[in-house]
N, C-alpha and C positions, 0 to 999 in steps of 0.2 A: 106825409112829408113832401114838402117841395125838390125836386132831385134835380140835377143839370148832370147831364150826359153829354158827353162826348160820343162822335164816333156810332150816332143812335140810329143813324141809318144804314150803316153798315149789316154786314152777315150776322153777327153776333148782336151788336145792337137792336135789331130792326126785331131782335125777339125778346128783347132784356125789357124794354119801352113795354109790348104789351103785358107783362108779365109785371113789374112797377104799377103800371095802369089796373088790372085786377089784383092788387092787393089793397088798392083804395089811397096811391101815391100820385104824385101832381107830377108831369116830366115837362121838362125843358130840356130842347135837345137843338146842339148844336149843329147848324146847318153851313158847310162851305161851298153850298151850288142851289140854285132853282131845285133841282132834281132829288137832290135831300132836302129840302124843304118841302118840296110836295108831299115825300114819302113820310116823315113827319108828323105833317099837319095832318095826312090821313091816317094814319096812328091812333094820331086822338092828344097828339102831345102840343105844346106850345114851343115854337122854331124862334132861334136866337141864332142871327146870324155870323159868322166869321169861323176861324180857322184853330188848327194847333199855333199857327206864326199872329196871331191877334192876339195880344195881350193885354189888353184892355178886355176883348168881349169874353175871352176866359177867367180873370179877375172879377167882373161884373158877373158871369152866370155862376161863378163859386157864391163867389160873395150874399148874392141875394138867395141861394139854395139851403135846405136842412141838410143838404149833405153831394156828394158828388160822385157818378163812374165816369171813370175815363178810360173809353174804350178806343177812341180813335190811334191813330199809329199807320207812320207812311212804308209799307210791306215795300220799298224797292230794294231788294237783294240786292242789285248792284252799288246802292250807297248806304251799307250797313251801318257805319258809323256817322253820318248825318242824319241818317232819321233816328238814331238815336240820341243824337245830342235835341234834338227839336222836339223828342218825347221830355227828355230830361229835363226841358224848361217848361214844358208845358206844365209838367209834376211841381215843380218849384213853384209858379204863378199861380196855382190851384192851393196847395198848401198852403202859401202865404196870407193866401183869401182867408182861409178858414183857422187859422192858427190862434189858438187858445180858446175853442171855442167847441171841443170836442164833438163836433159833430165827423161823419164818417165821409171818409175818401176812399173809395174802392178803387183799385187801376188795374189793369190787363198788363199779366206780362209770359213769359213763355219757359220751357222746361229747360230750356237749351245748357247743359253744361252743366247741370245742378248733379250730377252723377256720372260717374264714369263704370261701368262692368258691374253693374249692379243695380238696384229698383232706387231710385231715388224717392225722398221723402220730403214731407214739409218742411224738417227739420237742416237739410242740405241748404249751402251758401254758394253758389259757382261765383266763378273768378270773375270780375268784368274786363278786367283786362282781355279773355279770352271769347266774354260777350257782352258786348256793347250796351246791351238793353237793358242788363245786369244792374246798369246804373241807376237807371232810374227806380227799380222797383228800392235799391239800398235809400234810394231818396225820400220815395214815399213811405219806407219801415220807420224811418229818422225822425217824422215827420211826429210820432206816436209820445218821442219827449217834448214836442212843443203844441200840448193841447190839441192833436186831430187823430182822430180815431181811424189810425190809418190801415188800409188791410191790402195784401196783394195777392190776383187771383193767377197760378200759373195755368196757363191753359197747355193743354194736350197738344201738341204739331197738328191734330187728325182733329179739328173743327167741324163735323160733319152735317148732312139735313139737307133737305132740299133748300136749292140757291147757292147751297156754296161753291164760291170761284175758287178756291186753293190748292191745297195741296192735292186732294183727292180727282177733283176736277182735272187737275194739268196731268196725274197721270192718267187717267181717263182720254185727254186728249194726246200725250203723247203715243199712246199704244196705238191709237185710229192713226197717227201721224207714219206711225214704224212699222205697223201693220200687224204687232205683236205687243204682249202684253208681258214686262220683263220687270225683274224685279235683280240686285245685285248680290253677284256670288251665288251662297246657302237659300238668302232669302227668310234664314233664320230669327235674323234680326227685325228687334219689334217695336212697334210703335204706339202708345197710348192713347187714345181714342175717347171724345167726348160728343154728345150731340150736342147742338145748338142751343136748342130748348131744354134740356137738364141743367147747362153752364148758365145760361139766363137764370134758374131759379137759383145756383149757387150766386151770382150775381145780387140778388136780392138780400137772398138771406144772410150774406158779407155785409151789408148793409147796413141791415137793421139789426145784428146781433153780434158779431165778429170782433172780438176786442183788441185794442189799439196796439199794431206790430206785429199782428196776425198774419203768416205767409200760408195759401190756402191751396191744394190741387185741384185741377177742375180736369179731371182725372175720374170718367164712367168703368172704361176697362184700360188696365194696366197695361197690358200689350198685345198686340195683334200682329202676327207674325208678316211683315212683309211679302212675302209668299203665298200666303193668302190672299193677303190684297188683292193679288197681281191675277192670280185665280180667278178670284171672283171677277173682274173686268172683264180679264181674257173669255171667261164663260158669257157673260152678256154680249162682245163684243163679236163672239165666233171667231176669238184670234189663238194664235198658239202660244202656253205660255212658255216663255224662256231666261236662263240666266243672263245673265248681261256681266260681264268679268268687271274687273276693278280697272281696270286700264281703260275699257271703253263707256264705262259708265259716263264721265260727264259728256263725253261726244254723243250718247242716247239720251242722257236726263236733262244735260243742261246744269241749269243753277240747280235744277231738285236733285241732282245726284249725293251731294254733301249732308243731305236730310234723310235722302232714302238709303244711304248706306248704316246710318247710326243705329244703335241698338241701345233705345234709350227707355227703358221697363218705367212707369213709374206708377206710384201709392198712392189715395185719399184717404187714406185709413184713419189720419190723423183730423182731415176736414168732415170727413161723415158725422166721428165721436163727435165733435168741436160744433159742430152746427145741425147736428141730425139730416144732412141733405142724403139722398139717395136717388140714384138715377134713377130713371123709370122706364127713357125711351130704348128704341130700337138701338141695335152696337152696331159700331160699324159695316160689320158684313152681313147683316140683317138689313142695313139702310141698302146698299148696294145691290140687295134682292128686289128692291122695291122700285126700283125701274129708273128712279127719277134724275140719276147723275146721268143716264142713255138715250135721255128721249129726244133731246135733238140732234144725235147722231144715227147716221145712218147705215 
């Protein structure tokens, strides 16, 4: 199949492309810089240039593809609800492409809110009113009564692998910043955990198999006690680990304090059965042994 991806050079993408590429898949992947388009072309994929706000070159790479991921999505925590809206239209002008014509629309979207004091499931709806992003995956579920075989992958907060800038990274840099390595409160609280290259093959096989209104977890391990995390860093790092209370949490974390405080467990249990996927790679605190979130710090 001819694919058009979004977002193909990103952390997630730039593994989803080669894993598409050996299974004997054609990519097109959208480029919004020289810089993703290098990375791209040296992939091994075919670059189409413009953005999530280009809607003509995302109508055109739906259009002429067997099918579509859409991985891209603009991470600025401080304009939650604009990058959601501009996810939300990207999902509509994608759909529209491909409506009645049952081919598949895979999209990224994230755990947030899908559960509250308890393991969230596939099966779980969160409010959008309470998160924004919420929207669009309801957009792309919708999308399954007008002919597109639509499927949404939620991914883990804890995207891990070597290269990744996010969450794991920034506290990585926050404890080198503080000088200690803190996690908040108990510490109890857990976070779900997926590697890069396992979500890329859930990626694929949403794809080519995943039937139309499928909501799917990209979910290796259920949760990883925060506290751990913080361990593990502090042990690479030679720093002390410490609590960090509720009060001074965001004055340490920043914007991560609202993520790293949640205690958000969640399931694949329902996407494993459903698609036979099964992680393989290293789990979180296994990757964190492996040197590679420490090597350019000192």
């Amino acid at each position: 199949m001819r694919i058009f991806v979004t977002g193909a050079s990103g952390f997630v993408g730039s593994a989803v492309v080669p894993e598409l590429l050996a299974a004997g898949h054609g990519v097109v992947g959208l480029a919004r810089s020289e810089a993703s388009a290098r990375a791209i072309a040296a992939a091994g994929a075919t670059v189409q240039r413009g953005d999530l706000d280009d809607v003509e070159s995302l109508r055109a790479g739906a259009a002429a593809a067997d099918g579509v991921i859409h991985l891209a999505y603009n991470h600025d925590f401080s304009q939650p609800v604009a990058a959601a809206q501009t996810d939300l239209r990207a999902i509509e002008t994608l759909g529209a492409a491909l409506e009645g014509s049952d081919r598949p629309l895979v999209i990224a979207s994230g755990l947030a809110g899908a559960a509250t004091g308890r393991v969230a499931t596939e099966q779980d709806r969160p409010d959008p009113a309470t998160y924004p992003r919420v929207a669009s995956a309801q957009a792309a579920l919708a999308l399954a009564s007008r002919g597109v075989r639509s499927s949404v992958v939620r991914l883990a907060p804890t995207v891990h692998g070597e290269g990744d800038p996010n969450f794991i990274a920034r506290l990585v840099a926050i404890a080198r910043e503080r000088g200690v390595s803190g996690y908040i409160g108990g510490g109890d609280n857990r976070w779900p955990a997926v590697h890069r290259l396992d979500a890329a093959r859930l990626f694929r096989l949403a794809l080519e198999g995943a039937p139309a209104g499928s909501v799917l977890h990209g979910v290796a391990e259920e949760g990883v006690p925060v506290r751990a995390i913080a361990s593990g860093i502090g042990r690479h790092l030679g720093l002390p680990v410490v609590s960090v209370s509720a009060e001074e949490a965001t004055g340490h974390f920043g914007w991560l304090a609202r993520f790293l405080a949640a205690d958000a467990p969640a399931s694949s249990t329902l996407t494993r059965e459903l698609l036979g996927w099964q992680p393989t790679q290293p789990g979180l605190l296994a990757d964190l042994d492996q040197g590679h979130y420490f090597q350019s710090l000192s």
